[in-house]
C-alpha positions in Angstrom: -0.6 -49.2 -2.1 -1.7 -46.1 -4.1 0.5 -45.5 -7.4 2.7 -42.2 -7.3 0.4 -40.4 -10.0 -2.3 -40.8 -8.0 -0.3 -39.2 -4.8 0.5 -36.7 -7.0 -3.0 -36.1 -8.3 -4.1 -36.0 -4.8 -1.4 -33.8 -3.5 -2.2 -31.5 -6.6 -6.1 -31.5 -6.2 -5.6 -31.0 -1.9 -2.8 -28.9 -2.4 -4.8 -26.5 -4.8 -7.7 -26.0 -2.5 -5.8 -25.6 0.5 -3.7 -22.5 -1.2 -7.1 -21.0 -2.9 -9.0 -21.4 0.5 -6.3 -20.2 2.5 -5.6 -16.9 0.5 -9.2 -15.9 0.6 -11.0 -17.2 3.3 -8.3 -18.8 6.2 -5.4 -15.4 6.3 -8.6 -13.2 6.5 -9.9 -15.6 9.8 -6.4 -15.4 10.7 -5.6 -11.9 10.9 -9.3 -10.8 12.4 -8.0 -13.0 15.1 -4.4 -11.7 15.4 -5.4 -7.9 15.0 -8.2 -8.0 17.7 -7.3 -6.2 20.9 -4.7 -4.5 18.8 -3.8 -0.9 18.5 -3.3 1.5 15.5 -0.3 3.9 15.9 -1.2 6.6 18.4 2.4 8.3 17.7 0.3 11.3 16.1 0.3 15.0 15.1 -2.5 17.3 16.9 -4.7 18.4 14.5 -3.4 22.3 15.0 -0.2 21.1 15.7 2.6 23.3 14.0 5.0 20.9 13.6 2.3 19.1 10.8 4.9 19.0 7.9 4.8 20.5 4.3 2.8 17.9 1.8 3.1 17.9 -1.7 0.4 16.5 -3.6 1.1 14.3 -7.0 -1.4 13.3 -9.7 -1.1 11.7 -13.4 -4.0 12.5 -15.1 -5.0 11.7 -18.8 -8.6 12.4 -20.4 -10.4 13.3 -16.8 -12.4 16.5 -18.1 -15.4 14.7 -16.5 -13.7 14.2 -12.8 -10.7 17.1 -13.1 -12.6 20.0 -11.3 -14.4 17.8 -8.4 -11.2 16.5 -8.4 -9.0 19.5 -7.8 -11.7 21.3 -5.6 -12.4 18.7 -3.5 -8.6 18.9 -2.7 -8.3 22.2 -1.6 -11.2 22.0 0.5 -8.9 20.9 3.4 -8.8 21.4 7.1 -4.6 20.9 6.5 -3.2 24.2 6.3 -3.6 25.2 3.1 0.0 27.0 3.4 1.7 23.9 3.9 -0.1 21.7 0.4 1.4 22.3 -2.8 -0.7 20.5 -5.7 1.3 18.7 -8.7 -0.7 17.4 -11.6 1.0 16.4 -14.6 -0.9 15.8 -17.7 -0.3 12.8 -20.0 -0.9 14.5 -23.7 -4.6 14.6 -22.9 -7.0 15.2 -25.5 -9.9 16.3 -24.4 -10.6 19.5 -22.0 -8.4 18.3 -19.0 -5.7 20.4 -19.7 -8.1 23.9 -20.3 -10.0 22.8 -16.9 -6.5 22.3 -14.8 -5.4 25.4 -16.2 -8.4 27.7 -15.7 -8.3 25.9 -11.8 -4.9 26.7 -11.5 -5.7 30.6 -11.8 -7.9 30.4 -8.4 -5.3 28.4 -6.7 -1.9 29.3 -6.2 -0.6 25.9 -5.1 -1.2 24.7 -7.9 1.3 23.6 -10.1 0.7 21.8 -13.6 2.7 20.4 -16.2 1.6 19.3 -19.6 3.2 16.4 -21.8 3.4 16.6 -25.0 3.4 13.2 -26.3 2.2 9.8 -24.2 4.8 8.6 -21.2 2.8 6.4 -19.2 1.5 7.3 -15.3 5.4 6.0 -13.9 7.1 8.6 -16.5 4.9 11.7 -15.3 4.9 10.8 -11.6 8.9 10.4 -11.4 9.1 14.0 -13.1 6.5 15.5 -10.9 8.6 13.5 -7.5 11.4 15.3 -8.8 9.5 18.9 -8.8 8.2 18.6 -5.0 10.0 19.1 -2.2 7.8 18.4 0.9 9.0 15.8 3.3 5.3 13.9 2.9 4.1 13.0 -0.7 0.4 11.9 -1.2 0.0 9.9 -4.2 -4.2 10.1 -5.9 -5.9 9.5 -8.2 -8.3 11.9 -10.8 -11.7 9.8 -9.7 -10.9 9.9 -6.0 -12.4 12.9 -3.6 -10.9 13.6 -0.6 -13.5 14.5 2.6 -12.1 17.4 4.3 -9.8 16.0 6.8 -8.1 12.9 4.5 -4.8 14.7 4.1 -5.0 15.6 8.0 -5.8 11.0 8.8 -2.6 10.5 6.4 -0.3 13.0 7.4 -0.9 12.8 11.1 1.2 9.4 11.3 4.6 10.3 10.4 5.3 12.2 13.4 6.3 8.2 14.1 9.7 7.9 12.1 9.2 4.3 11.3 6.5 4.5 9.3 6.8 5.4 5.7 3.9 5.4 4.1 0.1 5.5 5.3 -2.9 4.5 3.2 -6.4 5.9 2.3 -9.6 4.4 3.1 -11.7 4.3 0.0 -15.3 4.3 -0.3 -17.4 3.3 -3.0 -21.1 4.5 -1.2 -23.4 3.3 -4.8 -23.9 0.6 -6.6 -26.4 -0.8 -9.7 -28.1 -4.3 -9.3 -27.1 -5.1 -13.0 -23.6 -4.2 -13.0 -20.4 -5.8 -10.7 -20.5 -2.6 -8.7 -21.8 -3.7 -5.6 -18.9 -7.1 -6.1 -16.5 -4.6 -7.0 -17.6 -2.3 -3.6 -17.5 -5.9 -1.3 -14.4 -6.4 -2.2 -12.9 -3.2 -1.9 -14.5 -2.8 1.8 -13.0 -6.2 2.2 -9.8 -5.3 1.2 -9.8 -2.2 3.5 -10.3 -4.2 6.3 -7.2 -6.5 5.5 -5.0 -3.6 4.7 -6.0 -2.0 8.2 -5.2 -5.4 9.9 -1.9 -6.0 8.6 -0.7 -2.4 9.8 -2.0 -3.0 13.1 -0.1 -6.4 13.4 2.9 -6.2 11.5 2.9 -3.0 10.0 3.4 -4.5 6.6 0.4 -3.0 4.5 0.8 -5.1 1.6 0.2 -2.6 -1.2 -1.8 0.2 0.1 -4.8 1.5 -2.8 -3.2 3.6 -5.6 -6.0 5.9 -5.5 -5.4 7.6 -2.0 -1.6 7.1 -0.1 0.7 9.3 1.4 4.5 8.2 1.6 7.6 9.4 3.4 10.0 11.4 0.7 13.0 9.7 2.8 11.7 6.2 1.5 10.1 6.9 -1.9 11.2 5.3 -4.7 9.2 6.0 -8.2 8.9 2.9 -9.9 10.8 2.0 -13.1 9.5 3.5 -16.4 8.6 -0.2 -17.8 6.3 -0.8 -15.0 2.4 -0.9 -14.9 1.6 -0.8 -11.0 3.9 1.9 -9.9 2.0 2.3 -6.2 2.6 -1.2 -5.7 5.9 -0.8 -6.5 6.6 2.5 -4.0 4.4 0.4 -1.2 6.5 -2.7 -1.4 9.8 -0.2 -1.7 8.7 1.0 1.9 9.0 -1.9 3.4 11.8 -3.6 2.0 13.4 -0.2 3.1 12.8 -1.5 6.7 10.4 1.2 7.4 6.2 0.4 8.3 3.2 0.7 6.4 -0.1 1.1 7.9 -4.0 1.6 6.6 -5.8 4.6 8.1 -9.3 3.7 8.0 -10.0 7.8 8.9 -8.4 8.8 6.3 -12.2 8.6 4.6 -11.9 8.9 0.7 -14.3 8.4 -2.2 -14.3 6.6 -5.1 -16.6 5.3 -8.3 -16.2 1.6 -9.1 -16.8 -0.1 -11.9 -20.2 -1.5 -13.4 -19.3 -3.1 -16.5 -17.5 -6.8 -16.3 -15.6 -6.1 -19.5 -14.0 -2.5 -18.0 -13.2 -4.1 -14.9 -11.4 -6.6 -17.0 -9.4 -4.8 -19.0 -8.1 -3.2 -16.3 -7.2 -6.1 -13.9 -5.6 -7.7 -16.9 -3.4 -4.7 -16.8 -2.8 -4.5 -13.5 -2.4 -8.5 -13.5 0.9 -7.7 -15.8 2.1 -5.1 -13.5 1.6 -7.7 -10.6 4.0 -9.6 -11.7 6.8 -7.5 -12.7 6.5 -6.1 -8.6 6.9 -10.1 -7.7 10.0 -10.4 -9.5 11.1 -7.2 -8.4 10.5 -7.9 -4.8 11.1 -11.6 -4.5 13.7 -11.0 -1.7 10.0 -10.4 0.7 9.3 -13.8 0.0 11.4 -15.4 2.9 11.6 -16.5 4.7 7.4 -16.8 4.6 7.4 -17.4 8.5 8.2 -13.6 9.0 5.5 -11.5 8.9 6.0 -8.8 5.7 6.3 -12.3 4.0 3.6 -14.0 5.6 1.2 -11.2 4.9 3.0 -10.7 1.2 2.0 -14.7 0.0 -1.5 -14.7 1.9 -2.7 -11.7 1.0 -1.1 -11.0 -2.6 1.0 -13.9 -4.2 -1.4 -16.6 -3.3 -4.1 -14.5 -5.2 -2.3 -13.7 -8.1 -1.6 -17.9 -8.2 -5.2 -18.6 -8.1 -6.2 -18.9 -11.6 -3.4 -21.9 -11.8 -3.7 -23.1 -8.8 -7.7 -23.8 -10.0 -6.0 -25.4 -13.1 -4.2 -27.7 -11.8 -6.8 -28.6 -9.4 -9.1 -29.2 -12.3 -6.9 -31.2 -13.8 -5.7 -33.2 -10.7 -9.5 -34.3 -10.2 -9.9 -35.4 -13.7 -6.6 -37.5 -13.4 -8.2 -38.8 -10.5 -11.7 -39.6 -11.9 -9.8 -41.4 -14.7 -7.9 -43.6 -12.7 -11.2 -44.9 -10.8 -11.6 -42.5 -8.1 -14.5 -42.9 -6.0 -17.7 -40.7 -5.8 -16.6 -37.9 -4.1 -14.0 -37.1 -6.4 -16.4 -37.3 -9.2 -18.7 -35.0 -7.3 -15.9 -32.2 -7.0 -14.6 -32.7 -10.6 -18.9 -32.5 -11.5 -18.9 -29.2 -9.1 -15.5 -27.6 -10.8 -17.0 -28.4 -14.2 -20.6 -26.7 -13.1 -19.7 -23.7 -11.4 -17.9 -21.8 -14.6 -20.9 -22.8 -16.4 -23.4 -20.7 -13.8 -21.4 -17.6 -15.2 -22.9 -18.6 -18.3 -26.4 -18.6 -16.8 -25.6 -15.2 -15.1 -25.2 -13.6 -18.6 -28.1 -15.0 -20.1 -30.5 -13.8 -17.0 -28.7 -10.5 -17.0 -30.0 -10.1 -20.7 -33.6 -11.0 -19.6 -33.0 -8.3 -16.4 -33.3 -10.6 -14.0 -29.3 -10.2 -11.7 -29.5 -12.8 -9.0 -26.6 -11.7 -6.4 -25.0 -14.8 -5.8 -24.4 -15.6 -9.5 -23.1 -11.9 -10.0 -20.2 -12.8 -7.4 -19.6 -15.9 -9.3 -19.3 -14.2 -12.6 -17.1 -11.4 -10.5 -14.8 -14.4 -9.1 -14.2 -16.2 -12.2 -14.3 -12.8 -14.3 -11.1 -11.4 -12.6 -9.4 -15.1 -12.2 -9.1 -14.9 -16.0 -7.9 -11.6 -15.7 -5.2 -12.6 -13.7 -4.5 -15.1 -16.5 -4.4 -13.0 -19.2 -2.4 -10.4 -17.3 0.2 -13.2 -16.6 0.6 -14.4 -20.0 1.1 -10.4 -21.0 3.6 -10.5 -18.1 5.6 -13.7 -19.7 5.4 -12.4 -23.5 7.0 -8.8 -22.4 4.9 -5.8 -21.1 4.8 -3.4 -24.0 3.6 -0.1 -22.9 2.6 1.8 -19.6 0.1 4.4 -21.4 -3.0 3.9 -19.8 -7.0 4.8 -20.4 -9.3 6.1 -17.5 -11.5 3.4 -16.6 -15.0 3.5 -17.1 -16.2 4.4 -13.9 -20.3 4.0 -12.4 -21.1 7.9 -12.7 -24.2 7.8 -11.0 -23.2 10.4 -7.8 -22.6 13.2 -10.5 -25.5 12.2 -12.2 -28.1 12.9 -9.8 
C-alpha cells in the first residue's frame, strides 16, 4: 500500500498538470466546442441610426510624442458622427513633447478636450478625473499605441442598444513581427486571446477582462478602479459583470496595435501587470463560486488558473523529485529529466539568438517560461505591497512607422 507522501506527491505532480493543461490547452477545446453554432448579439444600432448615443472618449497618456498624433488623428477619422464623440486625454506630467503635440491637435479639433497633470498620479488617478469630466452614456477606454480603423467606435457602440450588456471589447491586431524578437509570440497569443474573449461573450457573456487598449463600457456600470491599483481595465471589466450586466468581444471592432520585441520589456511589464492581477483577484473573489457557473467557470479557466501557473509548475517540480527520491519508476524519472531540460532550452535560445540564428519553437519556450516568471515576480510584488501606479510606455516594435 503506497505511503501518504507518496499520494500526496502524486496528487501534487497530477494535480499540477491537470490545472496547467486545462487552463491553456483543455477550456480553449472546451469553449471552441461550446461557442460553435453560437450567435453574437444581433440587438444592434444601424449604422445611420439616430438613436446611436453620445461617446466620450478617455485616454491616459505619459511620454507618447512618438504615437500622440497617429494616435489622435486616427481617432477622428470616424464614420461615428463626429457630433456625437467628445475626446478626453489627460496627461500624466509628461516630459517630453506630448503635451505641445495634444495641444497644437487640439486647435484642429474641437472635441477635443485635454488636461495636463502637474506632478505623476498614475493611469487610475487621471482616468477617474477624466470619468468624472464626460458625460456620454458610452465611454471608450484606449490606449496612446492603439489606432482605430474607421468604423471601431461604430463595432463597439453598436451593441448597447441591448441593455444588458455593459461593456464591449476591441479586437486588436498586431499585423508585423521580427524573427529575433518575441513579437510574432507576443502576436500568437494575442490573436489567441481574441479568440477566447469572443467565445466567452458568445456563450456566457462573461468576457473575462476585455484588452485595455481598445473597450467601450456602459457609464450606468462603470466603476474607475481604486487609486492603489495597477490594472484598472481589468478592474472596470470584472466591475461589469459582477454588476450583473454582460460583456462581449467584438471581433469587428478591428483595432491596431505594436507588440513588443524585446523579452526584457515584455517582462517588466507583465511583472507589473502580474501585481495588478492580483489585487483584481482579491477584489473580486466573490466571482469565484460557485466555479460551476459560468462568469466563474470562465474567470478560473481562463484567468486564475494562469496567474497560478508559475506555482502550480513548482510544485509539480517538486512533487516529481519527491517521487524520484522515494524510488519511483522510470517514467517519473523521465518527466522530472523533461521538467529539468526544458528551462534549460531557454538557455540555448539565448545563446543562438546571439549567433542570429531564432529557431521558432525555442522562441515560444523562452516566451512561456519568460512571462511564467513574470507572473512570479509580479506575485511576490503583490504580497510585499504594491507601491506605486506611475507607469512607463512600453517599448513597442515601431517598424509600421518606420517604413
Amino acid at each position: 500500500m503506497p505511503l501518504l507522501p507518496d499520494v500526496l506527491a502524486a496528487a501534487g505532480l497530477w494535480g499540477s498538470l491537470l490545472l496547467v493543461a486545462h487552463t491553456y490547452v483543455l477550456f480553449p477545446l472546451l469553449l471552441s466546442r461550446l461557442a460553435r453554432g453560437r450567435h453574437p448579439n444581433a440587438h444592434v444600432y444601424a449604422p445611420a441610426s439616430p438613436e446611436l448615443p453620445a461617446v466620450d472618449i478617455l485616454l491616459a497618456v505619459y511620454n507618447e510624442e512618438q504615437v500622440m498624433e497617429e494616435k489622435i488623428r486616427s481617432t477622428f477619422a470616424t464614420t461615428y458622427p463626429p457630433e456625437k464623440l467628445t475626446f478626453y486625454i489627460g496627461s500624466d506630467n509628461s516630459s517630453d513633447r506630448t503635451n505641445a503635440l495634444i495641444t497644437a491637435l487640439a486647435a484642429e479639433h474641437p472635441q477635443l478636450r485635454f488636461r495636463p497633470f502637474g506632478q505623476r498620479t498614475g493611469k487610475p488617478g487621471v482616468m477617474e478625473a477624466l470619468s468624472r469630466e464626460a458625460t456620454a452614456p458610452v465611454l471608450v477606454l484606449t490606449d496612446a499605441n492603439v489606432f482605430f480603423t474607421p468604423d471601431t467606435l461604430y463595432q463597439l457602440v453598436k451593441h448597447f442598444r441591448n441593455p444588458a450588456i455593459g461593456q464591449v471589447g476591441g479586437h486588436i491586431l498586431n499585423p508585423e513581427h521580427r524573427r529575433e524578437g518575441i513579437s510574432g509570440q507576443e502576436k500568437a497569443y494575442l490573436e489567441r486571446e481574441n479568440q477566447i474573449k469572443y467565445q466567452e461573450g458568445v456563450v456566457w457573456g462573461s468576457m473575462i477582462g476585455a484588452f485595455g487598449g481598445c473597450f467601450a463600457v456602459r457609464r450606468a456600470c462603470y466603476h474607475p478602479a481604486p487609486r492603489a491599483f495597477i490594472v484598472d481595465d481589468f478592474f472596470i471589466s470584472m466591475a461589469v459583470l459582477q454588476n450583473g450586466y454582460q460583456a462581449i468581444n467584438e471581433l469587428a471592432a478591428v483595432c491596431h496595435e505594436d507588440v513588443s520585441d524585446k523579452l526584457p520589456e515584455e517582462f517588466r511589464r507583465k511583472a507589473r501587470i502580474s501585481a495588478g492581477n492580483f489585487q483584481n483577484l482579491v477584489a473580486f473573489r466573490r466571482l469565484l463560486w460557485p466555479p460551476w457557473r459560468g462568469v466563474s467557470f470562465a474567470y478560473w479557466s481562463h484567468k486564475v488558473l494562469r496567474w497560478l501557473t508559475p506555482l502550480l509548475l513548482v510544485l509539480m517540480l517538486l512533487s516529481n523529485a519527491l517521487l524520484v527520491a522515494r524510488g519511483g519508476g522510470w517514467f517519473y524519472q523521465l518527466m522530472l529529466l523533461g521538467q529539468l531540460g526544458l528551462p534549460l532550452l531557454v538557455g540555448l535560445d539565448a545563446l543562438l539568438h546571439r549567433r542570429n540564428v531564432h529557431l521558432r519553437a525555442l522562441r515560444f519556450l523562452s516566451h512561456f517560461y519568460g512571462m511564467n516568471a513574470a507572473l512570479l515576480l509580479g506575485l511576490w510584488r503583490f504580497l510585499r505591497g504594491v507601491k506605486t501606479t506611475v507607469w512607463e510606455p512600453t517599448q513597442r516594435f515601431q517598424g509600421r512607422r518606420e517604413k
